[in-house]
N, C-alpha and C positions, 0 to 999 in steps of 0.2 A: 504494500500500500504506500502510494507516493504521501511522503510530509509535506505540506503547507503552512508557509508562518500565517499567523490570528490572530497578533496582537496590533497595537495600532502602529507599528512599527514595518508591519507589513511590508508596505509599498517599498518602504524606503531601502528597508533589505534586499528585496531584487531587483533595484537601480542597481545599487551596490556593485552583489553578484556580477549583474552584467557586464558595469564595467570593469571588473576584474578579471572576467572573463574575455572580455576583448583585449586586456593588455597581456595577453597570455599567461596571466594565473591558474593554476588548479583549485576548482573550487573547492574539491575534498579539506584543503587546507582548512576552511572558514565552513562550513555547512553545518559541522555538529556543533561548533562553535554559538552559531549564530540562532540555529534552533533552541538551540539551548536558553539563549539571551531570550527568545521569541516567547521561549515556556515561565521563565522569570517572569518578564516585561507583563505577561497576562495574572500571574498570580499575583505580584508586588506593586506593579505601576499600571494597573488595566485600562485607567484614562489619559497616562501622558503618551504624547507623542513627539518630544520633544526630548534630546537626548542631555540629560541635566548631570551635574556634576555627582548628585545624589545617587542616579540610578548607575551611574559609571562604577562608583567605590561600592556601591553596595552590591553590584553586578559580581565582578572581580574579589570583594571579600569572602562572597557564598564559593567561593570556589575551595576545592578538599587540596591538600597537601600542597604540592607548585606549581595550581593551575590559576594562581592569580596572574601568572606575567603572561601566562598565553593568552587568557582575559581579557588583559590590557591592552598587548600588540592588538587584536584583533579591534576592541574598543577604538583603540587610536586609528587605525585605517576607517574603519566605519565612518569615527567622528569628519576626518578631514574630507571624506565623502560629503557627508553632506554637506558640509560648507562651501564646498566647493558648486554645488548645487543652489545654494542661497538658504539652505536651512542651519537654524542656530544649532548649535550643538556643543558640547564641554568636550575638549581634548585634554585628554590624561598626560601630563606631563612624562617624559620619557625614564626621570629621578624616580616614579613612582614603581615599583617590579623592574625595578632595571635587569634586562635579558641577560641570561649567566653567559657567561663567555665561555665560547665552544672548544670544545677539548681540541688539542692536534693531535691530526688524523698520526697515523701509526704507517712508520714507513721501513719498510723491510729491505733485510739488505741479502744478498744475490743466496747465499744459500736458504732462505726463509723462503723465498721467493720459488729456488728449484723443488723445497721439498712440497711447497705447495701444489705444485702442477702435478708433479708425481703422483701426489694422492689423487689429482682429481681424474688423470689415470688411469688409476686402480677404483672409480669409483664403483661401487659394489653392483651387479646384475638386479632386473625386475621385470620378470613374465609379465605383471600388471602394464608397464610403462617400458617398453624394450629398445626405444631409442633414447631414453634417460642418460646409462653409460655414455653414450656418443655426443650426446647434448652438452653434459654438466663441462667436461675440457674443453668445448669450442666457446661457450658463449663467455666464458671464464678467460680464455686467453684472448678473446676479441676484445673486453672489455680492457686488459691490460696492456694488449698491443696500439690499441689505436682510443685507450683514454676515454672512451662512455662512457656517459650514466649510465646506473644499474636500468633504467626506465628505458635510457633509446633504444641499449640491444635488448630489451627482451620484447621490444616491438616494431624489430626490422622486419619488414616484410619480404620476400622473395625476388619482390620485382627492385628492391634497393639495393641489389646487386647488379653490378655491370662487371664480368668475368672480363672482357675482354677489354676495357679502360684499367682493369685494376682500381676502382672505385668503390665507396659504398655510400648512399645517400641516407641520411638522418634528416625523417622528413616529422615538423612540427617535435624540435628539441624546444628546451627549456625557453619561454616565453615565445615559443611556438616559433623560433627560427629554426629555419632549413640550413643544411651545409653537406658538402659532397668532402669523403674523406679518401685522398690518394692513398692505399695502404700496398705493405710491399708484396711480392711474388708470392711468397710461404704462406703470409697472413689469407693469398686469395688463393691461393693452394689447398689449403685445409677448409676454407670455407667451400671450394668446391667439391671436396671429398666428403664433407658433412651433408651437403646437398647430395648428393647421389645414392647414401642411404635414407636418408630422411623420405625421400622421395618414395621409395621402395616400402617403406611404413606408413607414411601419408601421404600418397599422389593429391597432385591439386592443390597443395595446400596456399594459404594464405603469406602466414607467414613465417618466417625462418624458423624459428623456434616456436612450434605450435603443439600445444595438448588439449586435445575435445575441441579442435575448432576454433580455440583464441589462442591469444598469445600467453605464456606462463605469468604467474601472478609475482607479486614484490615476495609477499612470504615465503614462495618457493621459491627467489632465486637467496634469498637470504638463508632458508634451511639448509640446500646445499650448498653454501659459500660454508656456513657455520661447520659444516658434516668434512668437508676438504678439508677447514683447519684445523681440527680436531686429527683428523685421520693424518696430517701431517706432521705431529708429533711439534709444531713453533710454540712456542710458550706466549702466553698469554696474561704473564704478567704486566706488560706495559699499557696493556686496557683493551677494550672492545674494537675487534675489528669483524668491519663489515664487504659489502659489496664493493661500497663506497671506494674501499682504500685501493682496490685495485688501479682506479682513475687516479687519487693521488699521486700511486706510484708512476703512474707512466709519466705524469709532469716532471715529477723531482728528479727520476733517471732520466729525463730527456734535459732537462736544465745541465743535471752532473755530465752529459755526456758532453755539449754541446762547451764547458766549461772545460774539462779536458784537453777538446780539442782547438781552444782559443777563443772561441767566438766571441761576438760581441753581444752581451743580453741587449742591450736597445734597440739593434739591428735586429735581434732575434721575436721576441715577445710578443709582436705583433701576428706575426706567425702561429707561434703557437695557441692565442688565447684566438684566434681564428678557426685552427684545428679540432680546440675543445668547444668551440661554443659558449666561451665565455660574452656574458655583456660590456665589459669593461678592461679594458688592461690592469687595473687595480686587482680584481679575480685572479689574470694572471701571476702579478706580481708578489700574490700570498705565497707564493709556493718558495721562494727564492727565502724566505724567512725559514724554510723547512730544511734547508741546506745546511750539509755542517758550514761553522762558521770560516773554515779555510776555504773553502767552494764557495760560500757568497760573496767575498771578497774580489771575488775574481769577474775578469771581466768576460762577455761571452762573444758568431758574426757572421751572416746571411745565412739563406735561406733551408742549404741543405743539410739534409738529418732529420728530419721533421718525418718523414714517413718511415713506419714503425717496421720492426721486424717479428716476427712472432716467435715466442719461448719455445724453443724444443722440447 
């Protein structure tokens, strides 16, 4: 059964929505968020329709454990929505649930790295799911070789391969930009060898990596990222690593590499936060803090290096 907001907040919610959806946000981000407000707003404030400083903190107070800051973020985008529309509204000052500062991601060094892939390898057989095995080390080293999110490659489609450019197109990444990634010989080597049985298990299919007709969900590419490193025996003392870190890694070794061999990062950067899909070169530039500190020192220069090689 579809949800609908009821409170007199309604309307204003799915302006909102919309326009966060036209600058390419994910609404999932905001929706239980905001329902949730919708389900407040009718129990505690059933006549205001006016987003008052009152119903802001008392919004954000009702929240269990540290869901005031998420509260807040979301309050604060809301507010500036309306204002920007001509409706009054109280903006939560940013002092108030100031956002925890985000952990650094976890960057592995060349044998962390080999015994991961190994595992994924070996990853264990399933009559249920029998191109599982051959799935979990392709979309694992795609992600590493050529730097996606966990999200692009688990909904590349078939036809965003071009075998004979050496290309693969990433269509509606992150705020819904497009980008075509040159990737090298090996990397479309294996992706064509992955296609040829995939085929053989699911003729027709949609997309690259498809089970029951869609494309694999986030929880299941995080189950078996989580099931690789386990079976890889890397210690997991220095914190949680996820999907995620495999895209870290490909920046940091593409920085170290491009460092080694002279380059010049100013020349370089633009490149590569083009590669990844970043919005800014500041995005890019996080990563160079990731570096040991005799590597950031260093200066990096042109273009080539930038298309990946794929982990044996």
């Amino acid at each position: 059964m579809k949800r609908e907001f009821q409170s007199r907040f309604a309307g204003l919610i799915q302006g909102f929505l919309e326009q966060r959806k036209l600058m390419g946000y994910s609404l999932a981000v905001y929706l239980s968020q905001l329902f949730n407000f919708d389900r407040f707003c009718i129990e505690r404030f059933p006549n205001e329709s006016t987003l008052t400083q009152e119903i802001a903190f008392a919004w954000c107070n009702d929240a269990k454990g540290n869901g005031g800051s998420n509260r807040a973020r979301v309050a604060r985008g809301f507010a500036r929505h309306l204002l920007l529309t001509g409706e009054d509204a109280y903006v939560m000052p940013p002092t108030f649930y100031p956002p925890k500062k985000p952990e650094l991601p976890i960057i592995l060094n060349d044998a962390e790295i080999r015994r991961f892939f190994e595992a994924a390898d070996c990853y264990p057989h399933s009559d249920r799911s029998p191109l599982r095995e051959y799935t979990v080390p392709v979309i694992l080293r795609l992600m590493y070789a050529c730097g996606m999110r966990p999200g692009e490659a688990r909904q590349l489609r078939c036809v965003d391969f071009n075998y004979k450019d050496s290309t693969i197109y990433i269509a509606k990444g992150k705020h819904n930009k497009d980008r075509c990634l040159p990737v090298s010989s090996k990397v479309m080597e294996m992706c064509k060898r992955y296609d040829r049985i995939a085929e053989t298990v699911i003729p027709d299919r949609t997309y690259f990596f498809q089970s029951r007709g869609s494309a694999y969900k986030a929880h299941w590419l995080g189950a078996v990222f989580k099931t690789c490193w386990t079976m890889s025996g890397n210690d997991i003392g220095r914190g949680y690593c996820s999907p995620y870190a495999l895209r870290h890694n490909f920046a940091t070794q593409t920085l170290m590499r491009w460092v080694e061999e002279g380059k010049d990062l100013d020349a370089m950067i633009p490149y590569l936060s083009a590669y990844m899909g970043h919005d800014s070169f500041r995005a890019t530039y996080y990563y160079i803090h990731l570096l040991p500190d005799r590597l950031a020192r260093l200066d990096f220069t042109r273009k080539d290096g930038i298309i990946p090689e794929v982990l044996a």
